[in-house]
C-alpha positions as CSV (number, residue, x, y, z in Angstrom):
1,X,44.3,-36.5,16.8
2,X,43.7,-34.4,13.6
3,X,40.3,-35.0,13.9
4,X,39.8,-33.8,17.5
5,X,42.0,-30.7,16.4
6,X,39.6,-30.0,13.4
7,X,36.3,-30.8,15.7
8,X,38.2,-28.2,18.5
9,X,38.5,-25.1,15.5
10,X,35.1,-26.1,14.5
11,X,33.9,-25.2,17.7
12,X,35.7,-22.1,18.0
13,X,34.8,-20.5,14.2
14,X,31.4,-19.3,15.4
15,X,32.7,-17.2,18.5
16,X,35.5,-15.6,16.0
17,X,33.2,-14.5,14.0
18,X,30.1,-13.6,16.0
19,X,29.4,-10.0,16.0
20,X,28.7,-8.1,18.7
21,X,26.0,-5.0,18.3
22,X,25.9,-1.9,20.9
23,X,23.6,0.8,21.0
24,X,25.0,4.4,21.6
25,X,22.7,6.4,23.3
26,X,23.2,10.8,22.7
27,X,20.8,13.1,23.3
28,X,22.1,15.3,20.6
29,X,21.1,16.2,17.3
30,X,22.7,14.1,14.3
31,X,24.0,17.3,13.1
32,X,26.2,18.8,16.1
33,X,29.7,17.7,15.4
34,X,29.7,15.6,18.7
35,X,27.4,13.5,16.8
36,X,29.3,13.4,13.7
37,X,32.4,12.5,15.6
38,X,30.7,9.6,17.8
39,X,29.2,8.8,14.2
40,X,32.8,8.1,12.6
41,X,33.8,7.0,16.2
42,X,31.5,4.2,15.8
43,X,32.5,3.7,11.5
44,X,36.0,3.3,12.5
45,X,35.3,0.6,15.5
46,X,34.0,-1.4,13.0
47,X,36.3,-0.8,10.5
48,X,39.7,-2.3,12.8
49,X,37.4,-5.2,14.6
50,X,36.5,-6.3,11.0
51,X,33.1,-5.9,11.5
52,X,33.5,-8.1,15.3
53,X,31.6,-4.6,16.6
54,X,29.0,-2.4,15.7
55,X,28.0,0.4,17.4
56,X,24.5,1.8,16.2
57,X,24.4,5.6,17.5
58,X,20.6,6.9,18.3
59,X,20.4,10.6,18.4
60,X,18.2,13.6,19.7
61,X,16.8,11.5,23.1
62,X,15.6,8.8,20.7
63,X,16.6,5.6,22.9
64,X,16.8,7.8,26.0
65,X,16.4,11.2,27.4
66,X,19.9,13.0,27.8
67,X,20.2,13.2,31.4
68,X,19.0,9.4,32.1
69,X,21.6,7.9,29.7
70,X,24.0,7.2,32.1
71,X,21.2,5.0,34.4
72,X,20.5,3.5,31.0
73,X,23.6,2.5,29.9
74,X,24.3,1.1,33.5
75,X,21.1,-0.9,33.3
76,X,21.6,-2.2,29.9
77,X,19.2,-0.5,27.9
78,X,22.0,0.7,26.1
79,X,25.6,-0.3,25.7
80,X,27.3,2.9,25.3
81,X,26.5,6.6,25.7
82,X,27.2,10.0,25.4
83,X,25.9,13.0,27.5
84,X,27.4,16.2,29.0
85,X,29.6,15.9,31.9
86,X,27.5,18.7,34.4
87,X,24.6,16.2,33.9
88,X,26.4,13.8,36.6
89,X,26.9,16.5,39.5
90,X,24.5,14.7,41.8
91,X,26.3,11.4,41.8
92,X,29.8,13.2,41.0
93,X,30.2,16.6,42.2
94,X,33.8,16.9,41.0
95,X,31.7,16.5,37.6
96,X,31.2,20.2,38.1
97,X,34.7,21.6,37.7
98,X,33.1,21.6,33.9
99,X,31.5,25.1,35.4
100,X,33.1,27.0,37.3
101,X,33.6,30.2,35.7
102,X,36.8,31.5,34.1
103,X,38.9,28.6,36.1
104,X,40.4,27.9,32.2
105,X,40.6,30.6,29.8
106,X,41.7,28.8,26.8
107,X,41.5,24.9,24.7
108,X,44.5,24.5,26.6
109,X,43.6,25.5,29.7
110,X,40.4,23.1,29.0
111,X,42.8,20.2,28.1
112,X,45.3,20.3,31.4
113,X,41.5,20.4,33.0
114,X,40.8,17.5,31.7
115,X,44.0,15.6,32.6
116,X,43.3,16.5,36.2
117,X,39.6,15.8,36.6
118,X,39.9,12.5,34.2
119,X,41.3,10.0,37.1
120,X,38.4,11.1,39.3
121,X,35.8,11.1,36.5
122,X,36.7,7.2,35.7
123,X,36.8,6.5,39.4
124,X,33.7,7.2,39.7
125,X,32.2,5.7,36.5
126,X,34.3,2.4,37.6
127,X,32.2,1.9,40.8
128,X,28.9,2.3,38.5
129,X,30.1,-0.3,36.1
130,X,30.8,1.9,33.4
131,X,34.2,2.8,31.8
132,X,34.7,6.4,30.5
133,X,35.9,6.6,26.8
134,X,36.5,10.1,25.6
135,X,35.4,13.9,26.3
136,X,35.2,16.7,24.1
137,X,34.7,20.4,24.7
138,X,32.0,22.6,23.5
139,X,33.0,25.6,22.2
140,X,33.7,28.2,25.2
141,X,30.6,29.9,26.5
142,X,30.5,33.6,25.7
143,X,28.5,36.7,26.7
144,X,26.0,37.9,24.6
145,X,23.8,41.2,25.4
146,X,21.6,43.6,24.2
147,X,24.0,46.4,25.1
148,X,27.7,47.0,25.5
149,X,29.0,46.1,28.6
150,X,31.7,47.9,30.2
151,X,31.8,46.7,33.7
152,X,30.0,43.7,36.2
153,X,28.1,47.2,37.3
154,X,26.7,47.2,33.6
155,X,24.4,43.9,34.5
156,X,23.3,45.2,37.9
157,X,19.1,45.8,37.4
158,X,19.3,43.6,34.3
159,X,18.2,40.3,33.7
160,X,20.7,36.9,32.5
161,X,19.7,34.1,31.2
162,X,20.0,31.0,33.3
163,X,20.2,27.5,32.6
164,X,21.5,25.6,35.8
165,X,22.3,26.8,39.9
166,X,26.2,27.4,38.2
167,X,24.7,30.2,36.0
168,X,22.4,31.4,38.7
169,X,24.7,31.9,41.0
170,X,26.6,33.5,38.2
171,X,24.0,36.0,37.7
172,X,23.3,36.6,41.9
173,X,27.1,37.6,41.9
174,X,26.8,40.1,39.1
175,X,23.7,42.0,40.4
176,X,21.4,40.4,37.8
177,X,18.6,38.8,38.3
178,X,18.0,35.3,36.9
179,X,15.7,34.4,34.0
180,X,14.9,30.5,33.6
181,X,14.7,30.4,30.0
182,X,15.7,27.1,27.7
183,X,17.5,27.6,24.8
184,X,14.6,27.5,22.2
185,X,12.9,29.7,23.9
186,X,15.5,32.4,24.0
187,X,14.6,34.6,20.9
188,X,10.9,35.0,22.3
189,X,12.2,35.8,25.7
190,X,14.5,38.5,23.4
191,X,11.4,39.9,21.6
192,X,9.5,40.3,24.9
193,X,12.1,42.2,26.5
194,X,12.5,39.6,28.7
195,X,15.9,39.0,28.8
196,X,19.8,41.6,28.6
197,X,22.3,38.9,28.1
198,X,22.9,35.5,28.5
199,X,26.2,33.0,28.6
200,X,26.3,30.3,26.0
201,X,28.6,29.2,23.3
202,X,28.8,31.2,19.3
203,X,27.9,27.8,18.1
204,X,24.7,28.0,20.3
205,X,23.9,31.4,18.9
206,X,24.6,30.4,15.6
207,X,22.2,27.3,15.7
208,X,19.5,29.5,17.8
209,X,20.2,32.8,14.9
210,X,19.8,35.0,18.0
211,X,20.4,37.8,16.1
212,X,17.9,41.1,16.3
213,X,17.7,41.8,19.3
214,X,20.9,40.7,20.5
215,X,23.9,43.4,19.5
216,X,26.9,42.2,21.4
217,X,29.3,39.1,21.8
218,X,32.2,39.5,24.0
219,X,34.5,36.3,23.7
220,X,35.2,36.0,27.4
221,X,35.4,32.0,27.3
222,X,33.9,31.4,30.6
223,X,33.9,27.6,30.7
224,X,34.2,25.0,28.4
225,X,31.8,22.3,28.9
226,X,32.5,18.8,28.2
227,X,30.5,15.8,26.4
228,X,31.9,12.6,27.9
229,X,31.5,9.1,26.2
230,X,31.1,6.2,28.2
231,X,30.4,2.2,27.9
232,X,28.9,-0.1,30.2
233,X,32.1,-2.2,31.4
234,X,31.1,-5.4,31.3
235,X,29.5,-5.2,28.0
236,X,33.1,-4.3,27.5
237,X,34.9,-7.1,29.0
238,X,33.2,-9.4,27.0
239,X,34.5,-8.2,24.2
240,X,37.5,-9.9,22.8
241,X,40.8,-8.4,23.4
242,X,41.7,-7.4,19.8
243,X,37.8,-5.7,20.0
244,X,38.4,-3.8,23.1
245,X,41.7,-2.5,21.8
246,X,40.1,-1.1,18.6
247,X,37.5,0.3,21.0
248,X,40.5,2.0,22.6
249,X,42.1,3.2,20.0
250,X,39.0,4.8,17.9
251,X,38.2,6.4,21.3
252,X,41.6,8.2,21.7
253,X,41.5,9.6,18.3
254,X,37.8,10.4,18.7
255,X,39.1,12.7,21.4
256,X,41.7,14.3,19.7
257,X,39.5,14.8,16.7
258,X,36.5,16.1,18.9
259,X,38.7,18.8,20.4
260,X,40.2,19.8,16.7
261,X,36.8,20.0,15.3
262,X,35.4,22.0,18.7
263,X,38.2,24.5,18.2
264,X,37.9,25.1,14.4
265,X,33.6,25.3,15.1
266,X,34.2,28.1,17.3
267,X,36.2,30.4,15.2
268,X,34.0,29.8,12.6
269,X,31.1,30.5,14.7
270,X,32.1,33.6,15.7
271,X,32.7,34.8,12.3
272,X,29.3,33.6,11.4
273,X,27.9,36.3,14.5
274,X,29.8,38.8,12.7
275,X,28.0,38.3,9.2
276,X,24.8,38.5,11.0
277,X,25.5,41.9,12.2
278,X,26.7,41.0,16.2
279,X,29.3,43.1,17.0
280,X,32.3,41.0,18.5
281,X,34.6,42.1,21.1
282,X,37.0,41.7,23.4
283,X,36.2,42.1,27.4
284,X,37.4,45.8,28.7
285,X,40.3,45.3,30.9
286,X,37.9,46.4,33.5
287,X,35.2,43.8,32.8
288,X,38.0,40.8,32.1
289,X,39.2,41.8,35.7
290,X,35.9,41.9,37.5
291,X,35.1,38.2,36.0
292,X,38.4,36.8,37.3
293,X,37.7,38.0,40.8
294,X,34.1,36.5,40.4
295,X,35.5,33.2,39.2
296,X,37.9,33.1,41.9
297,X,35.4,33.6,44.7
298,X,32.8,31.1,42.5
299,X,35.9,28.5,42.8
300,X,36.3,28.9,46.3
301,X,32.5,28.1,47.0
302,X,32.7,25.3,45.3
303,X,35.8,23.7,46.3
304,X,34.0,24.1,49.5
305,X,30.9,22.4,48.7
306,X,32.7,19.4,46.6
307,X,35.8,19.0,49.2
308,X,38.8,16.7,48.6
309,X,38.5,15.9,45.0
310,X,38.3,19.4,44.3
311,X,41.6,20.0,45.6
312,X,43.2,17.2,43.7
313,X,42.4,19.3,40.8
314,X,42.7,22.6,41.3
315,X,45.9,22.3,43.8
316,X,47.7,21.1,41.1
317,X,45.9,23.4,38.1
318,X,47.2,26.6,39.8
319,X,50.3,25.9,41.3
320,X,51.5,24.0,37.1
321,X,50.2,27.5,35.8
């Protein structure tokens, strides 16, 4: 008997201490803080699974290009990734409440957001075969311009900066007319005189130095766009239960730190716009009020084009204000 009980843990040993290797797949640099955070995410995983998991994080579009990381997490190429949440819109729309202007106008705003949209967000990732693990804010997007702005009349005849149909439209509803320029292409747009303002994050300034030409920064915190991290599911089944509760756990306080460190990254960015000569300011009363009407009207059109899931967020985001 003691010798079928020895041959039986024999047996099991091997699978207690196999260890089980994911990639993580981000198409962000190694130095944004999302990275950092998915970085420790992945230290502290292996850290309370006692080395059962390790999660090897490839930045900067080097296993996979951002906006194909969910079809290659789904297919295996990857275990686990990372990419930013308006990326899904064409497979889930309600992925979009991300961007629509100056629905939240705070973190905390962003955070009750997030408790609404998250139960539709894993719905959808369930019935790929993934499982959603954490999100994390950018800092709020901003409006930067070569001239004070007063008033939405101040951007009609001018041109914005867009990056997406969200900030088109944006732009159409000002009076502006949209300029398709990526991000590291901004500053030579700027010299040309090819651009008057664009919205984007401090952080995004900061990291693109779009100071020169570029003399205002009003703080009007017109969405907050999140990164979401997500694992293929059955990769996570197999896991043993101990491993996908450390996977749980690191996730959670991934989150909460991702959202600390966003927060702290955008005051500090600011400040940095300040040392570099950008002077930063409040909207006018006028120009707050004029962007409210335009988010509300931007909300309605888009409620309309997503439908029933949009109401399951917004229905209760309004009427818990």
């Amino acid at each position: 008997m003691k010798h079928m009980v020895w041959l039986a843990a024999l047996a099991v040993a091997p699978m207690v201490h196999a260890q089980a290797q994911w990639k993580l797949a981000t198409g962000y640099r190694a130095e944004t803080f999302h990275t950092r955070n998915l970085v420790q995410f992945a230290q502290e995983v292996e850290a309370a699974s006692a080395g059962a998991l390790k999660i090897e994080v490839h930045a900067n579009n080097s296993l996979a290009k951002l906006a194909e990381i969910p079809q290659a997490v789904q297919a295996g190429k990857a275990q686990a990734g990372e990419t930013i949440m308006t990326s899904l819109v064409a497979d889930m729309p309600i992925a979009g409440a991300d961007t629509v202007p100056f629905l939240v106008r705070s973190y905390a705003d962003a955070r009750r957001l997030w408790e609404l949209q998250r139960p539709l967000i894993e719905g959808h990732f369930t019935r790929k075969g993934l499982k959603a693990l954490y999100a994390v804010p950018w800092p709020p997007q901003g409006l930067f311009s070569t001239a004070p702005v007063k008033s939405s009349a101040d951007f009609k005849g001018t041109r914005m900066r867009t990056y997406n149909p969200a900030t088109v439209r944006i732009a159409e509803m000002l009076g502006a007319a949209p300029v398709d320029v990526p991000m590291v292409e901004v500053n030579k747009a700027l010299a040309a005189g090819q651009l008057d303002s664009m919205i984007t994050s401090a952080l995004t300034g900061v990291e693109n130095q779009v100071w020169g030409q570029i003399r205002q920064y009003y703080g009007i915190n017109a969405w907050f766009p999140k990164n979401i991290v997500f694992v293929n599911q059955q990769a996570f089944d197999a896991l043993p239960a101990p491993v996908r509760q450390a996977v749980s756990k690191a996730a959670s306080d991934a989150e909460a730190r991702g959202w600390t460190l966003s927060e702290a990254i955008a005051q500090e960015s600011v400040g940095e716009l300040q040392r570099k000569g950008i002077k930063v300011e409040r909207a006018s009363a006028e120009l707050d009020a004029d962007l409210k009407r335009l988010g509300e009207r931007f909300s309605r059109e888009w409620v309309r084009s997503v439908g029933g899931e949009a109401n399951q967020i917004f229905i209760p985001y309004y009427t818990q204000r």
